[in-house]
LOGUDREN-300385 format. One line per 5 residues: number of its first residue (from 1); their letters; for each residue x, y, z of N, C-alpha, C, O. Coordinates in Angstrom, 3 decimals. Each point is the difference from the previous one (the first is absolute). Layout:
# residues N
NUM	A	X,Y,Z,X,Y,Z,X,Y,Z,X,Y,Z; ...
***
This chain:
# residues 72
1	XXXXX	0.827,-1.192,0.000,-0.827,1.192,0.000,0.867,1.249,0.000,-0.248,0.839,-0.866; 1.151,-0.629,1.657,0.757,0.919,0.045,0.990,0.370,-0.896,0.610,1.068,-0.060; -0.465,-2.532,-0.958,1.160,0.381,-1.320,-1.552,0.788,-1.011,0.406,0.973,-0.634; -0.903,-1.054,0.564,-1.285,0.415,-0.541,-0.564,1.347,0.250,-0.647,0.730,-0.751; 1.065,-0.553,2.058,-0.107,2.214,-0.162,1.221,0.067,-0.266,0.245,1.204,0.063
6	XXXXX	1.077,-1.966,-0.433,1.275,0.964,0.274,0.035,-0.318,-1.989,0.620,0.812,-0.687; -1.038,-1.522,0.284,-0.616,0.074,-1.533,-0.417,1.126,-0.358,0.709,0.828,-0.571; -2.267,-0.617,0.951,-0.981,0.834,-0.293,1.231,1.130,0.061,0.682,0.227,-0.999; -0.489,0.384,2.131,0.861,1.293,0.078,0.680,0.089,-0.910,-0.146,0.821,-0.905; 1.513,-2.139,1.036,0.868,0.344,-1.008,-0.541,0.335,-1.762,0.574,0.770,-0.770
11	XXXXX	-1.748,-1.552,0.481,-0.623,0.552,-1.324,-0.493,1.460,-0.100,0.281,0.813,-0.880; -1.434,-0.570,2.452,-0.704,1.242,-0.544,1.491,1.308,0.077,-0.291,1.067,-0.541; 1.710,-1.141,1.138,0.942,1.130,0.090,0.408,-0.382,-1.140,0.410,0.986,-0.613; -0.269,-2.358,-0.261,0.437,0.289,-0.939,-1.047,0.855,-1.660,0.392,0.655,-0.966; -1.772,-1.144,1.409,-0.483,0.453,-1.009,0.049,1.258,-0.923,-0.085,0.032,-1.227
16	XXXXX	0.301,1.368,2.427,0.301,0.720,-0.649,1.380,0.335,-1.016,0.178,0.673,-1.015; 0.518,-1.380,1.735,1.348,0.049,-1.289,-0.266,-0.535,-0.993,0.278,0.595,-1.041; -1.052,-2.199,0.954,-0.116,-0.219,-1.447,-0.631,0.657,-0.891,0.329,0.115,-1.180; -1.454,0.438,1.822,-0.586,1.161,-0.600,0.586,1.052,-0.743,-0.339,0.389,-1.118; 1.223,0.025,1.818,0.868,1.400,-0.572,0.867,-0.745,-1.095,-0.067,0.301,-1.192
21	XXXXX	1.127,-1.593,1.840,0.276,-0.186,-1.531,-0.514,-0.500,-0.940,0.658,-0.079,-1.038; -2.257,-0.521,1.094,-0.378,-0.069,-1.250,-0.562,1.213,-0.562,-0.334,-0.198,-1.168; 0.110,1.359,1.557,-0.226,1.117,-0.322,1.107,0.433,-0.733,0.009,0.337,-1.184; 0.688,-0.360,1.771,1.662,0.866,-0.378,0.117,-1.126,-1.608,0.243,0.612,-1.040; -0.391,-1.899,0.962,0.435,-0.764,-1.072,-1.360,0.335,-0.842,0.254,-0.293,-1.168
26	XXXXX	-1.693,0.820,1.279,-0.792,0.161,-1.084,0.313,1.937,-0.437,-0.497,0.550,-0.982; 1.188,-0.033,1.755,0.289,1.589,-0.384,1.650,-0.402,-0.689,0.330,0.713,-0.948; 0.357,-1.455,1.249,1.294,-0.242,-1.058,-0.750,-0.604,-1.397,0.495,0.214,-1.107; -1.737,-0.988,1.281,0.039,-0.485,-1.515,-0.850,0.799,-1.112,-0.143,-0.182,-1.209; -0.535,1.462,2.411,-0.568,1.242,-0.622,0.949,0.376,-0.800,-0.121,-0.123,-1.219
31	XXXXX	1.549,0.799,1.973,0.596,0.571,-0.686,0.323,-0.635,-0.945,-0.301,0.792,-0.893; 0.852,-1.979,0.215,0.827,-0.642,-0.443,-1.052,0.338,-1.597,0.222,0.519,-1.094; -1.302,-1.106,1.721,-1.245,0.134,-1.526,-0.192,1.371,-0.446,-0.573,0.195,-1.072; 1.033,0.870,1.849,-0.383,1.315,-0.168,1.394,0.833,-1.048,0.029,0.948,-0.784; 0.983,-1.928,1.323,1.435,0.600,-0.739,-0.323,-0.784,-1.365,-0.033,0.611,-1.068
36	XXXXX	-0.146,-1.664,1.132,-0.030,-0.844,-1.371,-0.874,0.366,-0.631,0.271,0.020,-1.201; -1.966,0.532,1.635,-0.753,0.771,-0.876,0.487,1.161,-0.711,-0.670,0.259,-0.999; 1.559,0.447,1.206,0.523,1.050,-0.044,1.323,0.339,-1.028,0.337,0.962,-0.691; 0.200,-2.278,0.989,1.255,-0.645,-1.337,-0.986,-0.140,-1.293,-0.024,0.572,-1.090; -0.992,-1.857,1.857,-0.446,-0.085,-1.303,-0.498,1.274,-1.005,0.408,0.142,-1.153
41	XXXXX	-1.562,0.927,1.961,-0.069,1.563,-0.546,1.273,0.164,-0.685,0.133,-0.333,-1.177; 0.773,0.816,1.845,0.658,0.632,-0.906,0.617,-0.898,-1.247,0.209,0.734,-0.966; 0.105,-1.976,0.741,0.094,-0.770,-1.148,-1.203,0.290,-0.884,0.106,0.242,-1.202; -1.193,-0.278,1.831,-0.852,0.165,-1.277,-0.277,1.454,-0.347,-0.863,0.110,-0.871; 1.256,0.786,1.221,-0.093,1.314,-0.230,1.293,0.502,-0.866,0.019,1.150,-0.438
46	XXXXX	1.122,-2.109,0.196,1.435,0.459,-0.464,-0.904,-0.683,-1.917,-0.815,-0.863,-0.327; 1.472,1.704,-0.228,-0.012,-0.128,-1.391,1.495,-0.153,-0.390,0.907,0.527,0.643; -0.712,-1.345,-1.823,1.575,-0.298,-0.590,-0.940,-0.663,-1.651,-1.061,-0.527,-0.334; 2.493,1.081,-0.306,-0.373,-1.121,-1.143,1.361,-0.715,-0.606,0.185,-0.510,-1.105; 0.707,0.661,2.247,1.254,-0.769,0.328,-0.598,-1.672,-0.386,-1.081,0.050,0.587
51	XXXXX	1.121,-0.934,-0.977,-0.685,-1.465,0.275,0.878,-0.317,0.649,-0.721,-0.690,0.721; 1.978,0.517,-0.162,0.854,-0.370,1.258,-0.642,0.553,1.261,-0.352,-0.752,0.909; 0.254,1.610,-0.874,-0.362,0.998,1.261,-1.866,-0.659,0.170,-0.327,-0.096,1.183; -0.430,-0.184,-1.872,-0.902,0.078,-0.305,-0.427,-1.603,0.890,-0.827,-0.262,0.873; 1.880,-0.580,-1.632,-0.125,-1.094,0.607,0.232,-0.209,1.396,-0.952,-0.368,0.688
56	XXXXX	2.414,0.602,-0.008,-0.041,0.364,0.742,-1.514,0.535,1.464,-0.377,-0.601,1.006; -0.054,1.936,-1.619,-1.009,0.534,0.647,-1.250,-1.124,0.166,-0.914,0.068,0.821; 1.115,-1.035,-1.750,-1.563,-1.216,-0.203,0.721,-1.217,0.841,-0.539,-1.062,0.309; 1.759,1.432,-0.040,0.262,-1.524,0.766,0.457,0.695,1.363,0.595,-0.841,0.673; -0.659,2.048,-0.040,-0.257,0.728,1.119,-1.461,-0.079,0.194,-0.410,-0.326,1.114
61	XXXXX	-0.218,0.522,-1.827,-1.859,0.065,0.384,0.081,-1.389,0.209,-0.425,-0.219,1.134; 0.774,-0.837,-1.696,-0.670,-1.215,-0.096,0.685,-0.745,1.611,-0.622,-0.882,0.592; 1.649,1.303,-0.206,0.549,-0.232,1.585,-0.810,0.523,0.955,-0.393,-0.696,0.937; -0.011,2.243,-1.105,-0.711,0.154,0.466,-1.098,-0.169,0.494,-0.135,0.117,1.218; -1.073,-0.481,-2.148,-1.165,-0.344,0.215,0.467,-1.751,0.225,-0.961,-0.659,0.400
66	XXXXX	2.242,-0.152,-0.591,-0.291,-1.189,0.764,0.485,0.205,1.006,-0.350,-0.939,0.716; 1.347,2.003,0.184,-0.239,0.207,1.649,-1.176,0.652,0.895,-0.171,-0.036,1.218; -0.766,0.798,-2.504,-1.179,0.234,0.772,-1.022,-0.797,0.339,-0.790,0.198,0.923; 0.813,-1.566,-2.055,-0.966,-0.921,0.356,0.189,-0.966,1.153,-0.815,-0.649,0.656; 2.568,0.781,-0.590,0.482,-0.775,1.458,-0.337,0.458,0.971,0.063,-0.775,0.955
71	XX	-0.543,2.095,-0.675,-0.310,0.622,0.777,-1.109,-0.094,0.574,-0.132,-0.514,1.111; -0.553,0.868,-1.612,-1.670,0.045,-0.470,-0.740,-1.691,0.509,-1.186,-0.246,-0.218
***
């Protein structure tokens, strides 16, 4: 009985930390989708008619949107 409140306690003092770091780990993966939205913008906003450069820019988008779906 008594390992059984020293349980309970030890969970409910820990609860709030897991809390915060799963908070803290869903506001890191905010940012992460928010920078990569943002790469991706500006790739699709750059114009070239370089076809090196061009390619390039389509195989930067295409990394991109497959680390956003990892995300996601």
């Amino acid at each position: 009985m008594e390992e059984q409140v020293i349980d309970r306690q030890t969970d409910s003092e820990n609860a709030p930390a897991v809390a915060r770091q799963a908070s803290a780990v869903q506001a890191d993966l905010q940012r992460q989708r928010q920078a990569l939205e943002l790469q991706r913008e500006r790739i699709l906003d750059e114009r070239t008619s370089n076809p090196h450069r061009r390619a390039a820019l389509n195989a930067a988008l295409a990394d991109i949107e497959e680390r956003l779906d990892t995300i996601s």
